[in-house]
Gaussian input, Z-matrix of N, CA and C with variables (Angstrom, degrees):
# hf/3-21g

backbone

0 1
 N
 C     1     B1
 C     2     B2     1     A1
 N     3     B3     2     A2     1     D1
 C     4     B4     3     A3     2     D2
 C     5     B5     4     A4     3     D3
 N     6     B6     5     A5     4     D4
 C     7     B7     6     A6     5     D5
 C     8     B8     7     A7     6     D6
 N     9     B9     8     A8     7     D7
 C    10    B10     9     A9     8     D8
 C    11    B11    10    A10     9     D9
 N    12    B12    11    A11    10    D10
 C    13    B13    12    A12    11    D11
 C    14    B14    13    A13    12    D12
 N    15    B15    14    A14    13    D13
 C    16    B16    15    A15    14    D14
 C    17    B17    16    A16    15    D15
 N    18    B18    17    A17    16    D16
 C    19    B19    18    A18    17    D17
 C    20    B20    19    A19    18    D18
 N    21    B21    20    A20    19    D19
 C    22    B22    21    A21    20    D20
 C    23    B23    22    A22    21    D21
 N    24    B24    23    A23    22    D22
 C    25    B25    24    A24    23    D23
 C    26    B26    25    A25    24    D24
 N    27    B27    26    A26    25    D25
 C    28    B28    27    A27    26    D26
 C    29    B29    28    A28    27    D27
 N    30    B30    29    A29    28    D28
 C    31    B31    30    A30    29    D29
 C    32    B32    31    A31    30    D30
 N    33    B33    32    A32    31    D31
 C    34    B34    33    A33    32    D32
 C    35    B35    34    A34    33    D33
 N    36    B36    35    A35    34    D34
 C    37    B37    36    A36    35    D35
 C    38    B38    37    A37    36    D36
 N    39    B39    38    A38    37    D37
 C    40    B40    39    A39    38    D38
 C    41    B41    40    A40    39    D39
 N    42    B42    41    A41    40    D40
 C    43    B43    42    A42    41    D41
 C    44    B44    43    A43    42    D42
 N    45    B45    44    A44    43    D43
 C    46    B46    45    A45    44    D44
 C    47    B47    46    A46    45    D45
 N    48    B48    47    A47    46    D46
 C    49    B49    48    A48    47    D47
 C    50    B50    49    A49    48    D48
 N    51    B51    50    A50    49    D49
 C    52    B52    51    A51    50    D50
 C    53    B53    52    A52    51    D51
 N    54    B54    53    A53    52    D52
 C    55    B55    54    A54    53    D53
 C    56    B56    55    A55    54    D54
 N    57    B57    56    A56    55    D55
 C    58    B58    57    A57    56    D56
 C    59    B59    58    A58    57    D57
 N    60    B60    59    A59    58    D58
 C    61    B61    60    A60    59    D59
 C    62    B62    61    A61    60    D60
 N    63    B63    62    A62    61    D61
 C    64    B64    63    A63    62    D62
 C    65    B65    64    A64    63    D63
 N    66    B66    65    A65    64    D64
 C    67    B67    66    A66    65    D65
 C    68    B68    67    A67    66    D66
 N    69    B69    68    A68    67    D67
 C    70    B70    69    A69    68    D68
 C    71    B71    70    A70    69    D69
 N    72    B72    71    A71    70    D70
 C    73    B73    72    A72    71    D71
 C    74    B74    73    A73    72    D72
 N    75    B75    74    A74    73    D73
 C    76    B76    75    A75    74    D74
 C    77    B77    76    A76    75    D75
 N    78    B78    77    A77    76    D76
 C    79    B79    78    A78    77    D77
 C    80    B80    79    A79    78    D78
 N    81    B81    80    A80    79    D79
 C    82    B82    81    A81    80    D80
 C    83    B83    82    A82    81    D81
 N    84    B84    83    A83    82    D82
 C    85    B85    84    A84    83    D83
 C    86    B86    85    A85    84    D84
 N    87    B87    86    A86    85    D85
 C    88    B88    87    A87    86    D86
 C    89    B89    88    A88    87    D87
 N    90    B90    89    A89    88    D88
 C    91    B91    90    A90    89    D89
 C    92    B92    91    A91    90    D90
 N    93    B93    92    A92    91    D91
 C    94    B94    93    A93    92    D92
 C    95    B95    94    A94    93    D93
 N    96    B96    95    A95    94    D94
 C    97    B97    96    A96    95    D95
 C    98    B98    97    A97    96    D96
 N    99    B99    98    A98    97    D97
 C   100   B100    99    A99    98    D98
 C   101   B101   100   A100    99    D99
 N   102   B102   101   A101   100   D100
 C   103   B103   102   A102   101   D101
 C   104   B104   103   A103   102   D102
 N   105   B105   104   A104   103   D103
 C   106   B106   105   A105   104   D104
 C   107   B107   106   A106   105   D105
 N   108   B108   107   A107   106   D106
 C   109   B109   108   A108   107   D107
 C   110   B110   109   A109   108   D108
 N   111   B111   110   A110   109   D109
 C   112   B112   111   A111   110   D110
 C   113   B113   112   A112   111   D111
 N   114   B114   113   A113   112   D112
 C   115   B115   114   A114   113   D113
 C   116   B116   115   A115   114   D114
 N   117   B117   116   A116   115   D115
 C   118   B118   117   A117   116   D116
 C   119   B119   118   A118   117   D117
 N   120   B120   119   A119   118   D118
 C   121   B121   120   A120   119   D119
 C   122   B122   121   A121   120   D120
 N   123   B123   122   A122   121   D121
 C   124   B124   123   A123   122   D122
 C   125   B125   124   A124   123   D123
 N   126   B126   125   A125   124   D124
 C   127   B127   126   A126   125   D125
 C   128   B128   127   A127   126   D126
 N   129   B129   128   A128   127   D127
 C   130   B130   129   A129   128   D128
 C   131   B131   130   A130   129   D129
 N   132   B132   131   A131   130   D130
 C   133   B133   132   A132   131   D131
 C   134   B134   133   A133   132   D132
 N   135   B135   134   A134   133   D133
 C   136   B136   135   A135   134   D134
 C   137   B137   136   A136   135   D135
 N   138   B138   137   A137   136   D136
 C   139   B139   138   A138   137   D137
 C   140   B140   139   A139   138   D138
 N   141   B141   140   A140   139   D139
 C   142   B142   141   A141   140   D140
 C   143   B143   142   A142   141   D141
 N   144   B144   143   A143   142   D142
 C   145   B145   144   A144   143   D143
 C   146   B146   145   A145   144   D144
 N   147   B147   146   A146   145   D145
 C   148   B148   147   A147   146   D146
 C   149   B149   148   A148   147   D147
 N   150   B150   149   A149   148   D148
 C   151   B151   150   A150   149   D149
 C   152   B152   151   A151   150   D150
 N   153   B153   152   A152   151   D151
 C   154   B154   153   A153   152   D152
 C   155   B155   154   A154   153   D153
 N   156   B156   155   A155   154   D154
 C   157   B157   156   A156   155   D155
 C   158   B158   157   A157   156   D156
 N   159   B159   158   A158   157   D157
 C   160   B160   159   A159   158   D158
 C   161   B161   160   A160   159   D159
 N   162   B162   161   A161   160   D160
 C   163   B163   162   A162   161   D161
 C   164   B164   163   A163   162   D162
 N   165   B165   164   A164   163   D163
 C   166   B166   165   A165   164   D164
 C   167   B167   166   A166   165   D165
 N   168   B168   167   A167   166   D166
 C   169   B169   168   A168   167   D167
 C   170   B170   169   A169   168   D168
 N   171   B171   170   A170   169   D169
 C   172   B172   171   A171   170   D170
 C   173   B173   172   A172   171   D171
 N   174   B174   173   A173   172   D172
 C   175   B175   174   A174   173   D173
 C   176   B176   175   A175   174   D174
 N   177   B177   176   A176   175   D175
 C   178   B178   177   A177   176   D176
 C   179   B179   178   A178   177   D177
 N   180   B180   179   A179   178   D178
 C   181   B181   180   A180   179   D179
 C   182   B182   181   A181   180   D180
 N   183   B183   182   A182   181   D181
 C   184   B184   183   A183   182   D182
 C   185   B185   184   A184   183   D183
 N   186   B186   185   A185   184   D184
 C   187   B187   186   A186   185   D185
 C   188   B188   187   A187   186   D186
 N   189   B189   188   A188   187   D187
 C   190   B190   189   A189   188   D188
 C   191   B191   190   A190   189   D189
 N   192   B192   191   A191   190   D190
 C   193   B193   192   A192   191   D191
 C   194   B194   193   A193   192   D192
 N   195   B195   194   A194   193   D193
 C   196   B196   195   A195   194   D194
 C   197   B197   196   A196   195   D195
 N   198   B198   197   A197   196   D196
 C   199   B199   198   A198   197   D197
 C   200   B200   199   A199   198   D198
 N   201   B201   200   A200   199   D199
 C   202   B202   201   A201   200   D200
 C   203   B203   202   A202   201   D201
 N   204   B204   203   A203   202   D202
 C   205   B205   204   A204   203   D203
 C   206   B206   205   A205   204   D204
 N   207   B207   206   A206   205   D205
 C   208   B208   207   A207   206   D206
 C   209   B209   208   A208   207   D207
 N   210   B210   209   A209   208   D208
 C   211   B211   210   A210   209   D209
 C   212   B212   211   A211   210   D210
 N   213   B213   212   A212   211   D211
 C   214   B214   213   A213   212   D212
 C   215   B215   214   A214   213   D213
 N   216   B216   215   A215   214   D214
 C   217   B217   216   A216   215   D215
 C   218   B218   217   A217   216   D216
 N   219   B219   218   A218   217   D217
 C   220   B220   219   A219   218   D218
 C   221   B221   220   A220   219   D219
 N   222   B222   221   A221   220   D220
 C   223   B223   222   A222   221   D221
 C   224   B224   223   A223   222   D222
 N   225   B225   224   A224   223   D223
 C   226   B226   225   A225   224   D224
 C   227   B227   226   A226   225   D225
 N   228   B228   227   A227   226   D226
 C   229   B229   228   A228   227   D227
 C   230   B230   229   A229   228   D228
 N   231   B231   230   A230   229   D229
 C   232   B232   231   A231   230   D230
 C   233   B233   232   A232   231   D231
 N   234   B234   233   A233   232   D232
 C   235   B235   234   A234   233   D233
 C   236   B236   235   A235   234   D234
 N   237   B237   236   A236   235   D235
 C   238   B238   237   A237   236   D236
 C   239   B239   238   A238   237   D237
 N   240   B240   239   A239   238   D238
 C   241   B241   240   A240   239   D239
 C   242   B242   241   A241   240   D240
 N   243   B243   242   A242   241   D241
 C   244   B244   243   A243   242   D242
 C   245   B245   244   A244   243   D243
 N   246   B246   245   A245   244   D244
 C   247   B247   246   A246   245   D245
 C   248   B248   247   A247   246   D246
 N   249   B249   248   A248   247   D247
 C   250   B250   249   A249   248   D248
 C   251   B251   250   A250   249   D249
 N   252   B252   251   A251   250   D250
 C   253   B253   252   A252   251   D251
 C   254   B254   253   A253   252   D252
 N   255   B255   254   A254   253   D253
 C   256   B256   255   A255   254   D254
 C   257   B257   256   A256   255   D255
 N   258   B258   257   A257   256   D256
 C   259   B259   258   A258   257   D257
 C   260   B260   259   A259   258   D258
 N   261   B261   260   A260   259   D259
 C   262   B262   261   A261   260   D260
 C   263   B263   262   A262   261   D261
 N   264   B264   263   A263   262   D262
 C   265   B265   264   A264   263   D263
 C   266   B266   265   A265   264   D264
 N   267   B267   266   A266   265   D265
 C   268   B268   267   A267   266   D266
 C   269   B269   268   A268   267   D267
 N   270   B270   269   A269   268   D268
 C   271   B271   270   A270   269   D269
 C   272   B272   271   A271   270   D270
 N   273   B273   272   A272   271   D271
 C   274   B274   273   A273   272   D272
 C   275   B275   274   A274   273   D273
 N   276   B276   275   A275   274   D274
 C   277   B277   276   A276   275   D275
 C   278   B278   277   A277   276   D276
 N   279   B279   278   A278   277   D277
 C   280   B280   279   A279   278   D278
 C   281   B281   280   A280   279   D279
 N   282   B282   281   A281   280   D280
 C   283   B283   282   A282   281   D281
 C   284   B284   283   A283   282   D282
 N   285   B285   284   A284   283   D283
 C   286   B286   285   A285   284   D284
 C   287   B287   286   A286   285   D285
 N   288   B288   287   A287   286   D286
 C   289   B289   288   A288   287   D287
 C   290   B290   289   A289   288   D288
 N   291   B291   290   A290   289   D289
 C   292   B292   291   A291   290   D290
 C   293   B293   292   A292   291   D291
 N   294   B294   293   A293   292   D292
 C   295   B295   294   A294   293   D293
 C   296   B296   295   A295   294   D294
 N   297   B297   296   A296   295   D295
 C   298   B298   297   A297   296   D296
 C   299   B299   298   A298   297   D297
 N   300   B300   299   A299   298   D298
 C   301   B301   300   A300   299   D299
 C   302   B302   301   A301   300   D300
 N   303   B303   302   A302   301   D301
 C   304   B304   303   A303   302   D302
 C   305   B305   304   A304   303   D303
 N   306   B306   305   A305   304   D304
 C   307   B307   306   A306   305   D305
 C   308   B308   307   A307   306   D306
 N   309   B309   308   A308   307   D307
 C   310   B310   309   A309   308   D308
 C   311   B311   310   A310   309   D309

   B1=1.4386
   B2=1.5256
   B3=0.9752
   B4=1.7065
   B5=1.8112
   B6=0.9905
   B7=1.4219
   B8=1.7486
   B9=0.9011
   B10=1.8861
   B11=1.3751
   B12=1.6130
   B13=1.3231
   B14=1.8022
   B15=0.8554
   B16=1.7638
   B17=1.2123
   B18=1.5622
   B19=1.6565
   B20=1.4937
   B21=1.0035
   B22=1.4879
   B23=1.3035
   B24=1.5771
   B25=1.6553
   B26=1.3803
   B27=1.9147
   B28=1.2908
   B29=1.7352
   B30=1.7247
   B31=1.3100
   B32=1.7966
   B33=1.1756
   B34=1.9235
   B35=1.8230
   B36=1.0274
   B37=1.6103
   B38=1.3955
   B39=1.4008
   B40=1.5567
   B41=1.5406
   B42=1.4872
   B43=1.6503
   B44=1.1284
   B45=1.1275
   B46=1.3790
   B47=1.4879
   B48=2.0681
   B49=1.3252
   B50=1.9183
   B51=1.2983
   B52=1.3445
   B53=1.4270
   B54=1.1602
   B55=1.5015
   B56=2.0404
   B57=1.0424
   B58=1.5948
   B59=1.7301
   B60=1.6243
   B61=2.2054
   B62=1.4772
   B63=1.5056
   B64=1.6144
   B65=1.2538
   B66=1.8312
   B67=1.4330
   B68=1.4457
   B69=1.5001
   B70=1.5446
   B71=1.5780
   B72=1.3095
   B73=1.6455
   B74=1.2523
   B75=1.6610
   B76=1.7104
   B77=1.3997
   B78=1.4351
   B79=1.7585
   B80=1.6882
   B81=1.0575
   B82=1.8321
   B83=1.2772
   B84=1.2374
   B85=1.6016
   B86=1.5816
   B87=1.5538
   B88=1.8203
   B89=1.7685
   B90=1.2348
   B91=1.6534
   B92=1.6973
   B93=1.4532
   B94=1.5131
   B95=1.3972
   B96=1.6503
   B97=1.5686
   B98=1.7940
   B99=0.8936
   B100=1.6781
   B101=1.7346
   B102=0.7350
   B103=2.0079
   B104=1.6653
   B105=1.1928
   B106=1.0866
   B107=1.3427
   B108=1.2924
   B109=1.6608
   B110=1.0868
   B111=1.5372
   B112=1.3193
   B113=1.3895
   B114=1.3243
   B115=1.8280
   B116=1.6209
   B117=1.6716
   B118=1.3383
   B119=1.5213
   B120=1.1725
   B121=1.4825
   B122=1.9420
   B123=1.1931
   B124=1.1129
   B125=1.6483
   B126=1.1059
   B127=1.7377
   B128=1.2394
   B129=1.7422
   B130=1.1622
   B131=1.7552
   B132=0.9795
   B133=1.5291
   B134=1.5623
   B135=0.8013
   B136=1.5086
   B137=1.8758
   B138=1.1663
   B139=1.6301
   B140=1.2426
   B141=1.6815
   B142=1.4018
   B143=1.6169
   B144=1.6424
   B145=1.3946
   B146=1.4414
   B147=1.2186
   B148=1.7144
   B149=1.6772
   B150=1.6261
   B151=1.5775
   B152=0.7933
   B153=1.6163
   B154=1.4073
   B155=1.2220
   B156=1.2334
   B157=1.6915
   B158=1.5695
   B159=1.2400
   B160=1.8263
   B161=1.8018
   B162=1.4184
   B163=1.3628
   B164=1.4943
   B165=1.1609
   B166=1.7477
   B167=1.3954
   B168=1.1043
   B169=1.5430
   B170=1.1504
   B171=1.5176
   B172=1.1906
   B173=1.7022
   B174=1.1273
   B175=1.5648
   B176=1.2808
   B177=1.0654
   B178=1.5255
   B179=1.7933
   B180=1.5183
   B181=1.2962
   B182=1.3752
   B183=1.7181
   B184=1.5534
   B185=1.4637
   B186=1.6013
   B187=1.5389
   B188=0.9196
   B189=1.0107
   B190=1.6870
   B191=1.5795
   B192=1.4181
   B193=1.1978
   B194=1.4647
   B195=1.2437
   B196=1.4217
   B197=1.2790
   B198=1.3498
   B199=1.3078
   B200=1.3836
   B201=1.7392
   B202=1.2433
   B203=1.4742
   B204=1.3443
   B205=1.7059
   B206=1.5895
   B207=1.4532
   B208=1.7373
   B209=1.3215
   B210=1.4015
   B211=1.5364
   B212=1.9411
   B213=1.6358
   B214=1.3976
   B215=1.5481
   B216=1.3829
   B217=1.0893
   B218=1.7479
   B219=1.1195
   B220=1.9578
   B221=1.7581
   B222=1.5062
   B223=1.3839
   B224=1.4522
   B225=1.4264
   B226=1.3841
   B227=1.3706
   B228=1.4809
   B229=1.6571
   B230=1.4570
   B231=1.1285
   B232=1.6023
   B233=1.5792
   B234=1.4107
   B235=1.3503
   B236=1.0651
   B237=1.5673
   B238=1.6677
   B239=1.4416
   B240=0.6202
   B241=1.8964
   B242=1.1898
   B243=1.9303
   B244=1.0421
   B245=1.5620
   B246=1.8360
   B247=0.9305
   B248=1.9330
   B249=1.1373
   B250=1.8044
   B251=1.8100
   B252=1.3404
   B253=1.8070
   B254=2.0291
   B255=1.5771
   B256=1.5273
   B257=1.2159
   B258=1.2228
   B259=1.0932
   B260=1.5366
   B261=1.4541
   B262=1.7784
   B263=0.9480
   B264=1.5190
   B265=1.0096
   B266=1.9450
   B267=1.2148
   B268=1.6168
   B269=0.8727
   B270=1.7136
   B271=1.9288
   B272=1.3763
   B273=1.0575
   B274=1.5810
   B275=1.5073
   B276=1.7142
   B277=1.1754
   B278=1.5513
   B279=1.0408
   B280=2.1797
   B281=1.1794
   B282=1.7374
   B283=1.2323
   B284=2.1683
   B285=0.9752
   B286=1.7287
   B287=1.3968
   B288=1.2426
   B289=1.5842
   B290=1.8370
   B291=1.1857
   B292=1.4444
   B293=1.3246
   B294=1.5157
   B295=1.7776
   B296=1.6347
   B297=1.2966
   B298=1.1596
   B299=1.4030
   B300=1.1980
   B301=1.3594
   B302=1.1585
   B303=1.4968
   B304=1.5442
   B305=1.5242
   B306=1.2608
   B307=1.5587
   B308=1.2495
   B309=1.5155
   B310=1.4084
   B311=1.5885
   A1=109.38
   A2=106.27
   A3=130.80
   A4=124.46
   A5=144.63
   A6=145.33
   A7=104.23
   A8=105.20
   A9=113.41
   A10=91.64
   A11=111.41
   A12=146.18
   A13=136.31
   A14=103.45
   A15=82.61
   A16=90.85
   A17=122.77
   A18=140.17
   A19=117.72
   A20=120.19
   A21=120.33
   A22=124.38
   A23=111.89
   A24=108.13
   A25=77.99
   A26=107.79
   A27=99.56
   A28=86.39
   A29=112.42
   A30=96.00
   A31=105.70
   A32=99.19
   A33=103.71
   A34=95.97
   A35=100.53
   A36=96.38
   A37=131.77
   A38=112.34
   A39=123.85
   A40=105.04
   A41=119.03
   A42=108.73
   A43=110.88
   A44=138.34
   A45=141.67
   A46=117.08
   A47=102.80
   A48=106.82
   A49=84.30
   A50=110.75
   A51=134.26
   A52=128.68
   A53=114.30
   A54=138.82
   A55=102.11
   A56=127.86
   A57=128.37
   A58=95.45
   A59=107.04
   A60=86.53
   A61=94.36
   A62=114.22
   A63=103.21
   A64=129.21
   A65=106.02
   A66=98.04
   A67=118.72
   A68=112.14
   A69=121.92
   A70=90.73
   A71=124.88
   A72=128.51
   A73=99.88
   A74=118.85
   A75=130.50
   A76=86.13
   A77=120.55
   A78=134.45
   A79=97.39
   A80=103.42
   A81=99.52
   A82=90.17
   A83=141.54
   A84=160.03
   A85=94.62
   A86=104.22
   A87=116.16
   A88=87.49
   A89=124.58
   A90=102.15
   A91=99.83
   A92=105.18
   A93=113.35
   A94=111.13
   A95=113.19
   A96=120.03
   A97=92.30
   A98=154.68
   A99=149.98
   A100=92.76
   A101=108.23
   A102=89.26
   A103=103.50
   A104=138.48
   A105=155.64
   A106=97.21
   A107=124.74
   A108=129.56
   A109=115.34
   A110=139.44
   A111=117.25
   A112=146.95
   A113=86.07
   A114=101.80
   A115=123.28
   A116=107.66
   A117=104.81
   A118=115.57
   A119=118.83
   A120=143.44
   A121=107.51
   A122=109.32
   A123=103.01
   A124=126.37
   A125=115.02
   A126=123.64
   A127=105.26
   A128=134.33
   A129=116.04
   A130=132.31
   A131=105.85
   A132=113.72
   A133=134.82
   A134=139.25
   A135=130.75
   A136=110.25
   A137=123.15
   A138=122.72
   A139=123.41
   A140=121.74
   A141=113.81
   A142=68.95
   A143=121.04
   A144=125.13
   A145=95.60
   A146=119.44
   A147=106.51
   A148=89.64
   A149=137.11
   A150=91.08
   A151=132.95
   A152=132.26
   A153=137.32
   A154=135.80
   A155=101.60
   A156=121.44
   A157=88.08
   A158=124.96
   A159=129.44
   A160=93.09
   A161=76.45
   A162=87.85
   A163=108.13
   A164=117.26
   A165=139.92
   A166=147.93
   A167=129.83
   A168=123.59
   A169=130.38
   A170=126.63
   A171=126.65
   A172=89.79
   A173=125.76
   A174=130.61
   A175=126.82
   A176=118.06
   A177=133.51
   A178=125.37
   A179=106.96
   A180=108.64
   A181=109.27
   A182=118.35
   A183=103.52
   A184=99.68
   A185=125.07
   A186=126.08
   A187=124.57
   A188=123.51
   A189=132.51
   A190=103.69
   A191=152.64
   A192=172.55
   A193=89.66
   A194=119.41
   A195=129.28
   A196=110.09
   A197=128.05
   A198=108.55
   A199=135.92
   A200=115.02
   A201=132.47
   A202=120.26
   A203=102.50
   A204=114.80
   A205=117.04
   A206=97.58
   A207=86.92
   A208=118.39
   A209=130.42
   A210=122.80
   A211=96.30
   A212=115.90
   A213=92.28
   A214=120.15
   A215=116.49
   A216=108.50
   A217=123.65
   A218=80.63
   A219=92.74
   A220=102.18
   A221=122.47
   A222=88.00
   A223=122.74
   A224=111.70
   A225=139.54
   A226=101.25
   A227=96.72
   A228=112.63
   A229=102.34
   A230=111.60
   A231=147.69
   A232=120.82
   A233=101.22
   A234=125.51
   A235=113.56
   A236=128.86
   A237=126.50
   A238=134.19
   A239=107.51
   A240=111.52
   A241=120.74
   A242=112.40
   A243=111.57
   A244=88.55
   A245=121.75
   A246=103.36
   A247=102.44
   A248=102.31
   A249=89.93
   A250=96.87
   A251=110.17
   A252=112.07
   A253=66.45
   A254=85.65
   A255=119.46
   A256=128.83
   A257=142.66
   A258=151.09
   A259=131.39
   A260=118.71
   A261=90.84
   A262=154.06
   A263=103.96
   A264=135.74
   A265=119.53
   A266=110.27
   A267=106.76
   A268=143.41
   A269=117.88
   A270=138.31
   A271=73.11
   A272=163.70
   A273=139.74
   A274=95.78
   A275=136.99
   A276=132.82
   A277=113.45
   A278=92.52
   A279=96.17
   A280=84.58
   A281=149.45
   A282=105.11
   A283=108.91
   A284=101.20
   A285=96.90
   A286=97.64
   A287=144.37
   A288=113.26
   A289=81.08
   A290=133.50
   A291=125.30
   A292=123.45
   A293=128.06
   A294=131.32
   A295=68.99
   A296=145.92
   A297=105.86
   A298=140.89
   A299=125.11
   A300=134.03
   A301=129.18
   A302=93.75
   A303=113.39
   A304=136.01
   A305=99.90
   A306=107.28
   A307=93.26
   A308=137.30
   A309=132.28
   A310=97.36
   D1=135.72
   D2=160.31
   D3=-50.09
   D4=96.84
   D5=177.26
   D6=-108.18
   D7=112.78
   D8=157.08
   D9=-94.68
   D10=139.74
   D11=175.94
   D12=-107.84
   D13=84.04
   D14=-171.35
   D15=-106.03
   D16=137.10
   D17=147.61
   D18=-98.59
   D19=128.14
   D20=141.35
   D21=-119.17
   D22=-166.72
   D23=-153.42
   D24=177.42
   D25=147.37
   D26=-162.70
   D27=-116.53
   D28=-178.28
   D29=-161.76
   D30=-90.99
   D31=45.69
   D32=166.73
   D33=-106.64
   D34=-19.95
   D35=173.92
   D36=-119.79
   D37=27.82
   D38=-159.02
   D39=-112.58
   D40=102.86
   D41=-176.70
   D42=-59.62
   D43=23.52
   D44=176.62
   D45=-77.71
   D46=-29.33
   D47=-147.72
   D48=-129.81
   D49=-28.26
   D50=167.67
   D51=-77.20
   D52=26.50
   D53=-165.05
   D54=-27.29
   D55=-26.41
   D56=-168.68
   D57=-87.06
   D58=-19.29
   D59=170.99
   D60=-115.87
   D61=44.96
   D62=149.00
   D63=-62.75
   D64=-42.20
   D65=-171.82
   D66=-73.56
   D67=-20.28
   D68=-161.09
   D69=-79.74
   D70=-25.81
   D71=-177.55
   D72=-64.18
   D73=-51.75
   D74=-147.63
   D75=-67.44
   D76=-61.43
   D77=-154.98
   D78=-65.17
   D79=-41.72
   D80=-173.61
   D81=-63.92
   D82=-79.12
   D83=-165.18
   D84=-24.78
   D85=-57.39
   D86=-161.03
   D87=-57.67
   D88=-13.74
   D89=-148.65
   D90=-111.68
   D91=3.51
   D92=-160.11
   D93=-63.61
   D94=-44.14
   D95=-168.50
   D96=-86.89
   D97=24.48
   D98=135.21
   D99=-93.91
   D100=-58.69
   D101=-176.26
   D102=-49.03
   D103=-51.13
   D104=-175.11
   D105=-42.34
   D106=-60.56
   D107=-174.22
   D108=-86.85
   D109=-28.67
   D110=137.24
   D111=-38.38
   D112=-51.37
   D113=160.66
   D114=-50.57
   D115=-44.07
   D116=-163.83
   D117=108.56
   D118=-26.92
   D119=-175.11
   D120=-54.02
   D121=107.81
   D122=163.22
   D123=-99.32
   D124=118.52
   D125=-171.63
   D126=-73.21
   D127=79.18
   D128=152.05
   D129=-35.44
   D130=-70.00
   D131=161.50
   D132=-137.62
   D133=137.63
   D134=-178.69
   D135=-122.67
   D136=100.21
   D137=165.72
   D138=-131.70
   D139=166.69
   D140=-109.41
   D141=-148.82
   D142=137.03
   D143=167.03
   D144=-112.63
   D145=90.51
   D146=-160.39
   D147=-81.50
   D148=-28.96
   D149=168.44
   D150=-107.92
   D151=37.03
   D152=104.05
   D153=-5.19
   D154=-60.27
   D155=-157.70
   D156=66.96
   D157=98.24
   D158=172.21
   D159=175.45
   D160=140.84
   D161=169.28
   D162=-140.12
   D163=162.72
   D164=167.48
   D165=-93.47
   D166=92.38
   D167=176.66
   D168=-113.97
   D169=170.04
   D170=-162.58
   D171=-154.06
   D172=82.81
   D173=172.34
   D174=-104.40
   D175=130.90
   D176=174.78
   D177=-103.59
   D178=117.94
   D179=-154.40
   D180=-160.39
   D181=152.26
   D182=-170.41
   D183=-85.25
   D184=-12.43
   D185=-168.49
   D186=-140.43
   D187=120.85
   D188=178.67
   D189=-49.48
   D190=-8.44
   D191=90.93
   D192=11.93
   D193=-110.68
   D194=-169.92
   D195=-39.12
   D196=-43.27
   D197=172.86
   D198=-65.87
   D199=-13.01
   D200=149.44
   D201=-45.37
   D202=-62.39
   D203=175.51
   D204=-55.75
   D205=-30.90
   D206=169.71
   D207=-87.76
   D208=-44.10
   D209=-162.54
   D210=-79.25
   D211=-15.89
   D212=162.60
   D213=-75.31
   D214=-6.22
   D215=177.50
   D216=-79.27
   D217=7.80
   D218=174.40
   D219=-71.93
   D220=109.85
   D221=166.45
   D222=-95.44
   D223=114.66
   D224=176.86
   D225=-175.28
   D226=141.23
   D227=-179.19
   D228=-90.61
   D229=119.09
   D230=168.79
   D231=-95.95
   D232=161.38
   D233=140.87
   D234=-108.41
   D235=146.20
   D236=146.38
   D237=-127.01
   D238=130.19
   D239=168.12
   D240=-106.17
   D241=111.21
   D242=-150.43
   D243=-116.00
   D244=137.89
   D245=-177.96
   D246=-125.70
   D247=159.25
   D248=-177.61
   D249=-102.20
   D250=154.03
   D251=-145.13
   D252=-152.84
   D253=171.17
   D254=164.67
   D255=-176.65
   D256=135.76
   D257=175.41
   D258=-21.34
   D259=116.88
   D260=-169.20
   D261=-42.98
   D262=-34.51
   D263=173.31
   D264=-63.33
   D265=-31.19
   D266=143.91
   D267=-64.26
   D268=-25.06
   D269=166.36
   D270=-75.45
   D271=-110.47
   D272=-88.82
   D273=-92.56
   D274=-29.93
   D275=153.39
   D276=-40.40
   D277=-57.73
   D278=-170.43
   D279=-65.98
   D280=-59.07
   D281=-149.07
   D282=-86.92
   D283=-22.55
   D284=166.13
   D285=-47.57
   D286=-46.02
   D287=-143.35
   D288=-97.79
   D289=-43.28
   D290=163.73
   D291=-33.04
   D292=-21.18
   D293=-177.21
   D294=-112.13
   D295=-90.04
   D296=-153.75
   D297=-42.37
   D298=-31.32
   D299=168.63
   D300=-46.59
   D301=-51.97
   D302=157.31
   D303=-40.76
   D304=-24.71
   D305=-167.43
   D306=-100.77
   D307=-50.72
   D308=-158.22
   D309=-28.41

């Protein structure tokens, strides 16, 4: 399954502005793609509107579970809204077999 990700974090919690949890950001960050493969998690993409405070994902995963376990593994305190997405080309599958069904 497909997960789009958005986090934010407001700037009381943004090492951006908090310069003393840079490193604990950098080291968590360094460790993300081994959590990722434990997990199973494939990172289509991940980008960062840092002056936003927002960030972006694109994760691939059998459980909405695991994908919990990974984006908490960001250390930075967040929000997320995780939404499950799919490819168009599967909406235009689901909806053909939906007009077919229909017709029987």
């Amino acid at each position: 399954m497909l997960f789009h990700i958005t986090m934010t974090h407001t700037p009381d919690n943004c090492p951006g502005y908090n310069r003393e949890t840079m490193p604990n950001f950098i080291s968590g960050v360094d460790k993300l793609e081994g959590i990722a493969k434990e997990l199973n998690v494939k990172v289509h993409f991940m980008l960062w509107a840092a002056p936003e405070h927002v960030a972006y994902a694109l994760l691939e995963a059998d459980s909405l579970g695991v994908i919990g376990q990974y984006v908490n593994a960001i250390p930075i305190r967040q929000d997320y809204r995780v939404t499950a997405v799919e490819h168009l080309g599967q909406v235009i599958e689901t909806a053909k077999a939906i007009v077919a069904r229909a017709n029987k």
